[in-house]
N, C-alpha and C positions, 0 to 999 in steps of 0.2 A: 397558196393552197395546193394540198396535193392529190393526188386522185386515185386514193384510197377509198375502197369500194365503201365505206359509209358513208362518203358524202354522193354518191349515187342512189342511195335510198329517197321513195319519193316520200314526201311529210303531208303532201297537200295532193290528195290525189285529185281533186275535184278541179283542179285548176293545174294540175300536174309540173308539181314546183319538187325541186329536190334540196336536200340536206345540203347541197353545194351552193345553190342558190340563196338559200338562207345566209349562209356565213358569207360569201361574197356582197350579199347587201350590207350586211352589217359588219363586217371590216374595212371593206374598198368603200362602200357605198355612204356610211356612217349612219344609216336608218340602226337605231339602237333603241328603239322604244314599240311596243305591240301595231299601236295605231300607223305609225308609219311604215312600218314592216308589211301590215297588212295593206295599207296603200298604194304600197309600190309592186307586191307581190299578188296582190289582189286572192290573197290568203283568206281562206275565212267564208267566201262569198260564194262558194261552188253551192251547188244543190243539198249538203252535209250543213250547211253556214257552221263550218269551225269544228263541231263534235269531235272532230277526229284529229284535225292540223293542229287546232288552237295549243291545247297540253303540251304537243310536242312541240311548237315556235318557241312556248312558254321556254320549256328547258331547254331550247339550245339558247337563246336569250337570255337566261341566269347564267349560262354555263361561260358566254362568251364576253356578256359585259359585268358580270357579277351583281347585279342588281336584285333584289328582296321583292318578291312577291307582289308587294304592296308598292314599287318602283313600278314593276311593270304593270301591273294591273291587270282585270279581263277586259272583252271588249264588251261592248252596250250593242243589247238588242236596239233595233228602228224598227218599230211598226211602221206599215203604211201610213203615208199623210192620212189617207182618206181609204177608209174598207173600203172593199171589194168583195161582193160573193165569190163561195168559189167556184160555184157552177160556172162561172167565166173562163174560169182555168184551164176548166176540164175541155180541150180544147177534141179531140176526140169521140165526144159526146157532140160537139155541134156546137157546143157553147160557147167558144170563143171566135166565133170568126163573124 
């Protein structure tokens, strides 16, 4: 890998992963599919969940194993097992503690 300032671009800022990081898992690492990519990168899961990372993992992961859309796939929302208000949340307000 060489360290040509595109792969210093970050992709995931919510978890602050860079364009190097991506291609080192999926060349050295051999995570070559979204789901594992984002397991091991833990991509996807920042406070954005993906809006922003997901598209671009997408295309450097066409780009690097040449796989079809439909290869890679999107990832799958998880609802909560079990709701939650969100006034619990709101941790600020009093509410969660």
């Amino acid at each position: 890998m060489s360290d040509s300032p595109d792969e210093k671009i970050i992709i995931c800022r919510c978890e602050d992963v860079t364009r190097a990081d991506i291609l080192k898992a999926i060349r050295e690492g051999g995570f070559t599919d979204l789901e594992s990519l984002r397991h091991h990168l833990n991509i996807g899961r920042g406070p954005c969940q993906g809006k922003t990372c997901i598209p671009l993992v997408i295309r450097i992961l066409r780009q690097e194993t040449g796989a079809s859309m439909e290869e890679i796939g999107l990832p799958t929302a998880r609802p909560p097992v079990r709701p939650i208000p969100l006034g619990i949340l709101n941790v600020n307000e009093g509410g969660g503690e």
